[in-house]
C-alpha positions as CSV (number, residue, x, y, z in Angstrom):
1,X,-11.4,-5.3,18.3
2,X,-13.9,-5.9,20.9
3,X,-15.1,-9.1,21.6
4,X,-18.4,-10.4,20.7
5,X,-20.9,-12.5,23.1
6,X,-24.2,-13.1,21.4
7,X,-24.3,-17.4,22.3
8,X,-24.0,-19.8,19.6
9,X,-25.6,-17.4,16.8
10,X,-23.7,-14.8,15.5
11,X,-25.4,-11.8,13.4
12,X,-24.5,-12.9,9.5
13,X,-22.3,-9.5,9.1
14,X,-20.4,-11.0,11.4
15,X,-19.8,-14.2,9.5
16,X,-19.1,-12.3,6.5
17,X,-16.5,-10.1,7.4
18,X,-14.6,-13.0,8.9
19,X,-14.8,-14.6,6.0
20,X,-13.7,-12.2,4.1
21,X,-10.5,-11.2,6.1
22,X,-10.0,-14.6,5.6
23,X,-10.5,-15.1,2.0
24,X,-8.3,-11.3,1.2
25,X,-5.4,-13.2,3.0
26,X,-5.6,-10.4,5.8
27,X,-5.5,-12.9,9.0
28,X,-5.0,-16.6,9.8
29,X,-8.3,-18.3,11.7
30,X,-6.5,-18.3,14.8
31,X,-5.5,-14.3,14.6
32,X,-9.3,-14.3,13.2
33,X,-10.4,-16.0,16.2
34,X,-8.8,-14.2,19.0
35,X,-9.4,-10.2,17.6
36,X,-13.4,-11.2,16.9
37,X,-13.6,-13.7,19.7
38,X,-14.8,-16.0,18.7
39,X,-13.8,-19.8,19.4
40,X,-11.4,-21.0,16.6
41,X,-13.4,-24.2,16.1
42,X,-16.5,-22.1,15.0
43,X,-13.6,-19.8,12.9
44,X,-12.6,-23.1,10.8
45,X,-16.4,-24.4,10.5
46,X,-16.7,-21.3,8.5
47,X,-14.2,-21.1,6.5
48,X,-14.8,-25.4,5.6
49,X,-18.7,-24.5,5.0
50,X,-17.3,-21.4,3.0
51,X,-14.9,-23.0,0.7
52,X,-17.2,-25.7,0.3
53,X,-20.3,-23.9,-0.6
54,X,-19.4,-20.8,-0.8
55,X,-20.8,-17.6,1.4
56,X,-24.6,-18.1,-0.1
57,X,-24.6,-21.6,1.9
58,X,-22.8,-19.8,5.2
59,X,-25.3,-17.1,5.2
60,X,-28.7,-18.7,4.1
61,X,-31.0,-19.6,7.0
62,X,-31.0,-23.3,8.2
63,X,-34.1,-25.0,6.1
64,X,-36.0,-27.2,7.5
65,X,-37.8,-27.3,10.9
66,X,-36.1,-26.6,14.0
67,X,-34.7,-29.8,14.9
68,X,-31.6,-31.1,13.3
69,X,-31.1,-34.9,12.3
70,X,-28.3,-36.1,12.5
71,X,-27.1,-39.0,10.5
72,X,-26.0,-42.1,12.5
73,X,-21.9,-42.4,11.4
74,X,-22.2,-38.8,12.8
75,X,-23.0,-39.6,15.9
76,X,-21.1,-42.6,16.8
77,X,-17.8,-40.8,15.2
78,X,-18.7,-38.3,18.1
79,X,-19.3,-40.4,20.8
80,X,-16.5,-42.6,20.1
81,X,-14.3,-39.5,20.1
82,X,-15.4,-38.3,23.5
83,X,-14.7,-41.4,24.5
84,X,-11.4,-41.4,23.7
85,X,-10.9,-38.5,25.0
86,X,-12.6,-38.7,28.2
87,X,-10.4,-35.3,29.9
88,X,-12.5,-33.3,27.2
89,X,-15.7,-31.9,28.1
90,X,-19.5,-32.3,26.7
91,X,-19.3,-28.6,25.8
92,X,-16.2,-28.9,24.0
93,X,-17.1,-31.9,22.5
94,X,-20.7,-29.9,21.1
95,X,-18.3,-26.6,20.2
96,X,-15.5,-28.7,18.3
97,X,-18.9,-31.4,16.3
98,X,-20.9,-28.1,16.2
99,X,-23.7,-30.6,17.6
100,X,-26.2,-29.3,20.8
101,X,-24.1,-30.2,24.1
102,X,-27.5,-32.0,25.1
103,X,-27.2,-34.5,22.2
104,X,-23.9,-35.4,22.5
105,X,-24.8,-36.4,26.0
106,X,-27.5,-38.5,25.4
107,X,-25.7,-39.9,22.2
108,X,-22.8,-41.2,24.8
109,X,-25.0,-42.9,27.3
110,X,-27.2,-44.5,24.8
111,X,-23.5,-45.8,23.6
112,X,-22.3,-47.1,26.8
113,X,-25.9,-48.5,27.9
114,X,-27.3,-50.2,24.5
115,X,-23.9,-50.1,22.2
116,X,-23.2,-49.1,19.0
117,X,-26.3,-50.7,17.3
118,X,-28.7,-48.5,19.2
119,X,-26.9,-45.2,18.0
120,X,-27.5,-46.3,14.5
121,X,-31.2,-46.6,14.8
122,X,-33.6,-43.7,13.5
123,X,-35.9,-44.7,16.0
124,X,-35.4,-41.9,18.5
125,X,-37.6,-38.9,19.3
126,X,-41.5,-38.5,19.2
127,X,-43.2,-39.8,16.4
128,X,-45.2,-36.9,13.8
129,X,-48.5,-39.1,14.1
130,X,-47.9,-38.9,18.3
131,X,-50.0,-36.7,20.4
132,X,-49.1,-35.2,23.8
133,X,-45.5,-36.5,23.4
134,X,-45.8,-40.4,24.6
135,X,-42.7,-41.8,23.7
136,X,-43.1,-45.8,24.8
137,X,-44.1,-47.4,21.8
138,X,-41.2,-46.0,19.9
139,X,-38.3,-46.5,22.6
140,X,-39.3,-50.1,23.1
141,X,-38.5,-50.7,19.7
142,X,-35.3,-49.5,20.3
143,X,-34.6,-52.0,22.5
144,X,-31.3,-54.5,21.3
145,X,-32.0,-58.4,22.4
146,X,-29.8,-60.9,22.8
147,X,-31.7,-63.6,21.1
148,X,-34.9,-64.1,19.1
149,X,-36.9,-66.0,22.1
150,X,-36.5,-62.4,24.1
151,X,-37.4,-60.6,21.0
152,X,-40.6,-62.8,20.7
153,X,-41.4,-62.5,24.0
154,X,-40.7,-58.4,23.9
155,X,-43.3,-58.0,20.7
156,X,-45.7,-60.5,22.2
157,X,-45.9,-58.5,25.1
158,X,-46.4,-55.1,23.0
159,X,-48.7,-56.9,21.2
160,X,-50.9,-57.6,24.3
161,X,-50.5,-54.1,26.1
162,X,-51.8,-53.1,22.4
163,X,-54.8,-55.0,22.5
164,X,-56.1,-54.0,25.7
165,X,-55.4,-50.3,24.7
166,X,-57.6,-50.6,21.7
167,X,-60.6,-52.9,23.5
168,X,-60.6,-50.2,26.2
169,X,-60.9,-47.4,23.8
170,X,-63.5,-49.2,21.9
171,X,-65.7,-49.1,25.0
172,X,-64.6,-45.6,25.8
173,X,-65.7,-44.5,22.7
174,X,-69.3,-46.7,23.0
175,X,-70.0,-45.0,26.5
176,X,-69.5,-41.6,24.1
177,X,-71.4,-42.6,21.8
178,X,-74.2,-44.1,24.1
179,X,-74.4,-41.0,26.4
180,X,-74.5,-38.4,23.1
181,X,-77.7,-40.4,21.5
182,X,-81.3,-39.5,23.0
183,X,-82.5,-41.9,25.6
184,X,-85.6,-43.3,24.6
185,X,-88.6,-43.9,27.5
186,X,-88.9,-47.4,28.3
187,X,-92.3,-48.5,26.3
188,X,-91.8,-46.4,23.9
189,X,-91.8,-47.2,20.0
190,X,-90.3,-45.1,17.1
């Protein structure tokens, strides 16, 4: 059979008629793998998600938006494999997790900059309630310190930056105000 390049997504008649060599006993995954190839880790993730949940859950679209969360055991258990395993690629890491190649990466150097405790915090990515995707408030809460005094000194600091922001936009928004009302004449009573 031919092979088939279509990127990570694969039409679902695809899916299903590797799936069901695979359930009539026809082929192994790696036979499978090699006459549709297609990469035998993406073969197995099949068949595990198949005889898991059955072909309904394989074939159903993703729910949800378009990102995907990932939950925070996942991602050290990658990193700290790729790590291990440093001859092994980021691509091959993302193909054999079946996790985005860019998320790995960024998983591993948050791991060898901020440790194991960073990984483990939801704090990453732009908040909903964020506009125009400014980032700061969130990443410095990310931030790991050594001892309380820094972490003080840290949130006092936020604190600060946080008060200026809102006393400047409070006279933004008077000069707004002020320029929308009528100007009165000076002299002149209502």
């Amino acid at each position: 059979m031919s092979k088939i390049k279509s990127g990570k997504h694969y039409p679902k008649d695809l899916i299903a008629l590797v799936i069901n060599d695979y359930a009539d006993h026809v082929r192994s995954a790696k036979q499978l793998a090699d006459d549709y190839g297609i990469p035998y880790n993406t073969v197995k993730y099949w068949i595990k998600k198949y005889n898991k949940n059955g072909m309904d859950a394989l074939l159903k679209p993703r729910s949800g938006g378009k990102y995907i969360t990932y939950d925070p055991s996942f991602k050290l258990r990658v990193t700290e494999y790729w790590l291990e395993h440093p001859e092994v690629s980021s691509s091959q890491v993302s193909e054999m997790f079946h996790a985005s190649r860019g998320a790995v990466r960024n998983w591993r150097k948050i791991y060898l900059e901020q440790g194991e405790d960073a990984l483990k915090k939801e704090l990453w990515g732009r908040n909903k309630n964020m506009k125009n995707g400014k980032r700061k408030a969130v990443i410095e809460q990310t931030e790991v310190f050594a001892n309380p005094e820094e972490q003080i000194a840290a949130l006092e600091k936020q604190v600060r930056y946080l008060q200026m922001e809102n006393d400047y936009l409070k006279k933004l928004n008077a000069l707004v105000q002020e320029k929308k009302s009528p100007q009165k004449p000076k002299g002149e009573k209502r």
